[in-house]
N, C-alpha and C positions, 0 to 999 in steps of 0.2 A: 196180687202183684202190683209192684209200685210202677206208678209212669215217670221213667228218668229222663231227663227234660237238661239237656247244654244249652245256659245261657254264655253265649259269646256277641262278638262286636267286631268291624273290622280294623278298627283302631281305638285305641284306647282314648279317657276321659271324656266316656259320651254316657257316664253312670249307665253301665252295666253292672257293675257288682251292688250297689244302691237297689239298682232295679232287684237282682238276685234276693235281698234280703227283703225287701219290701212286698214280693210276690210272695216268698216262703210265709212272713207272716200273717197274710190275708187266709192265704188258706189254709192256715193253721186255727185261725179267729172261727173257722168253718166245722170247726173240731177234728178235722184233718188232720195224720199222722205228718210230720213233714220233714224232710232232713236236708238243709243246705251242704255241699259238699264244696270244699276249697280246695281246685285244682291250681291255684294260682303257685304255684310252689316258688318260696324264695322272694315276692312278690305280695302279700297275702294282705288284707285287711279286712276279711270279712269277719273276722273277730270281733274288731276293730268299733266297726258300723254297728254290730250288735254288743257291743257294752259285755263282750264274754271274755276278752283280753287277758285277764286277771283268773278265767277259770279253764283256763286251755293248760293240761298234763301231759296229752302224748296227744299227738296228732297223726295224720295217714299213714305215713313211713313207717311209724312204730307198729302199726296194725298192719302192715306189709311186709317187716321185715320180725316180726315175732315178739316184740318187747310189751304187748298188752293185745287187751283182747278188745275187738271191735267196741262193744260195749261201753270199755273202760274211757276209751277214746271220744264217744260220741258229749255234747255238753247239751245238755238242755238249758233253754231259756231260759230267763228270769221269772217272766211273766208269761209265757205260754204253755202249759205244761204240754203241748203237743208238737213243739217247736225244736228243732235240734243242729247241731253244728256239728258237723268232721272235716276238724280246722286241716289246713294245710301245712307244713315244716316253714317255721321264719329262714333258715339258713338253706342257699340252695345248694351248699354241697353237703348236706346232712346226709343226703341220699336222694337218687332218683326209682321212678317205679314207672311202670310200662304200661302200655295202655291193655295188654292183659290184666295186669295188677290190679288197675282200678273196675277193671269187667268183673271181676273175683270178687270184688268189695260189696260193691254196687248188686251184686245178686245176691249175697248175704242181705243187704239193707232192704232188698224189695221185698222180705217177708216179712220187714218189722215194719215198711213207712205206705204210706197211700204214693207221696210225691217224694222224688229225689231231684232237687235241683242242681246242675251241675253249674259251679262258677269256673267256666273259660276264661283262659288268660288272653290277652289280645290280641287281636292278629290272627294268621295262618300257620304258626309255626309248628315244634316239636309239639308243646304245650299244647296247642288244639286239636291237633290227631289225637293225642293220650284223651281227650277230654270225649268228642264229638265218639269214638270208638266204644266207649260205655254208656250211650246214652239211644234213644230209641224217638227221643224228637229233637226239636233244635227252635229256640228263640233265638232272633237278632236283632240286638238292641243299637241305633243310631240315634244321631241328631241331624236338625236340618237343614245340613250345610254341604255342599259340593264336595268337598274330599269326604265325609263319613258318608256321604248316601253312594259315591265312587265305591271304598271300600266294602260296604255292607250287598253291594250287588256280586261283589268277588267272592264274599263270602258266602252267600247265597249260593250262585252258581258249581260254589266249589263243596257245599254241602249237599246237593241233588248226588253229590257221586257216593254217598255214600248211603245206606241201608236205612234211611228214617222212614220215620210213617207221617213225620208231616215236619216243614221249616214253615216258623211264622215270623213276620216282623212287628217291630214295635220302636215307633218313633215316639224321641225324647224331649223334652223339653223345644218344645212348638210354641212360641209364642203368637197369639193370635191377634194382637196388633198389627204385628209385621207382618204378618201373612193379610190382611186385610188391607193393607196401605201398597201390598205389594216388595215388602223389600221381604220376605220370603217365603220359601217353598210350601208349598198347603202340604198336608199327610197325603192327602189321597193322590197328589200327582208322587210322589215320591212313591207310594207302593206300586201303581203305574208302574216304575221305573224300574223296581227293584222285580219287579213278577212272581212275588212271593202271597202268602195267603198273611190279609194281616192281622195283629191280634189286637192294639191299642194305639192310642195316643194318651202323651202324658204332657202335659202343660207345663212351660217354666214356671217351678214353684222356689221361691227364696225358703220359704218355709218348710220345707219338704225332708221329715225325718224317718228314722225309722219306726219309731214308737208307734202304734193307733194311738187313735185320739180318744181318750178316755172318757169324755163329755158326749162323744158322738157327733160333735162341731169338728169336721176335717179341713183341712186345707183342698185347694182343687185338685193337688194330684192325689188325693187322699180317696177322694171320687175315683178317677181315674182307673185308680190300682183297683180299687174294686170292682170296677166295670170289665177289667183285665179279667181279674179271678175268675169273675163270674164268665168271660167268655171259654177260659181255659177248661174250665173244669165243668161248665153245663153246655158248652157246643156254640154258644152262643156268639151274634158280631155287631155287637151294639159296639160305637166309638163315642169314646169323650170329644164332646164340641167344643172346643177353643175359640172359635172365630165369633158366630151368632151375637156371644154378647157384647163384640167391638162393631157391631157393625148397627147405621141408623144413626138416629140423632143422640142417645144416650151412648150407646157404642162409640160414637165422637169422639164423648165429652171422655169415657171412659180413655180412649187412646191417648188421648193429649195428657190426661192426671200421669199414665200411665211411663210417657215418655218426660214426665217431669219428675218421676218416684227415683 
């Protein structure tokens, strides 16, 4: 049976859905069954992120409402053959579906995949009940700034009420200059804060795509995500170190290049 896994956030453009796609293909690369699910309905871009825009036929609604068969709907990757999408409706009044609808879906997909990642829309609303209701854990993706680390504690707090077996956090784009000079929040006070169990840290990366790196030369959040995978899926709680290398006399010189880039 597959682990159905809600990624949400508690306000949006803190790359959650980035995150969503970037975790599915790690542990795809692991030879892992994997299926991204796009609850963002009306909303949607995880097509988008994966370069699948162009091969989306019928999406959730239609395997909801009868017009194809789960199957027909799912896209595989380009380059994963273990990697797969069940996009979401571009139009939100194409149709809505219930958070039964997606429990029905999502338990068909748990005999075909290892992992189903769910993409939550952001916030607390309709959309997140539908989403957190078919799923059995829960990541929560921020960044680390006073109103998202606000948000992501609401969201936390208001995920305990419902039936998971584990919420994790995962802060975003942590730049570890600022956190060494002090102008911001370290990960580890932030999980502190949030009193959640947490999974990662992920580095401001300019460079940070979806693709793996084909050379095996990643970018830092390229680390990162793997250090994720690998906590997710082996137990493990090793975190990416952001700060270490600003800090010292090369760390110095590194901040200053840094705030001149």
């Amino acid at each position: 049976m597959a682990r159905r896994i809600v990624v949400t956030s508690g306000k949006g453009g803190v790359g959650k859905t980035t995150f969503t796609a970037n975790l599915g293909a790690r542990l795809a690369a692991r030879g892992l069954r994997v299926c991204l699910l796009d609850l963002d309905l009306g909303l949607n871009n995880l097509d988008v992120i994966m370069g699948l825009e162009n091969k989306v036929m019928f999406d959730i609604v239609d395997v909801v409402e009868g017009r194809c068969r789960l199957k027909q709907a799912l896209v595989q990757d380009a380059f994963c053959n273990s990697l797969y999408l069940l996009p979401s409706c571009k139009n939100i009044s194409k149709g809505m579906i219930s958070g039964q609808n997606v429990k029905l879906i999502t338990d068909r997909m748990s005999r075909i995949f290892d992992y189903i990642l769910i993409d939550c829309p952001a916030g607390i609303g309709t959309g997140f009940h539908r989403a957190v209701s078919a799923a059995d854990e829960a990541i929560v993706v921020l960044t680390p700034t006073l109103t998202s680390v606000r948000d992501a504690k609401k969201t936390v707090d208001l995920l305990e009420s419902y039936d998971l077996m584990s919420v994790r956090t995962v802060v975003n784009r942590l730049r570890g200059d600022l956190v060494t000079s002090g102008e911001m929040m370290d990960a580890f006070e932030i999980f502190a804060m949030l009193d959640a169990e947490p999974l990662g840290i992920i580095p401001d990366d300019d460079f940070l795509s979806f693709r793996l790196p084909s050379d095996g030369r990643g970018t830092l959040s390229d680390t990162a995500f793997e250090i994720i995978a690998t906590n997710l899926h082996e137990g493990k709680d090793d975190m990416y170190d952001c700060v270490s290398r600003y800090t010292g006399f090369f760390g110095n010189i590194r901040r200053k290049i840094k705030r001149r880039a």
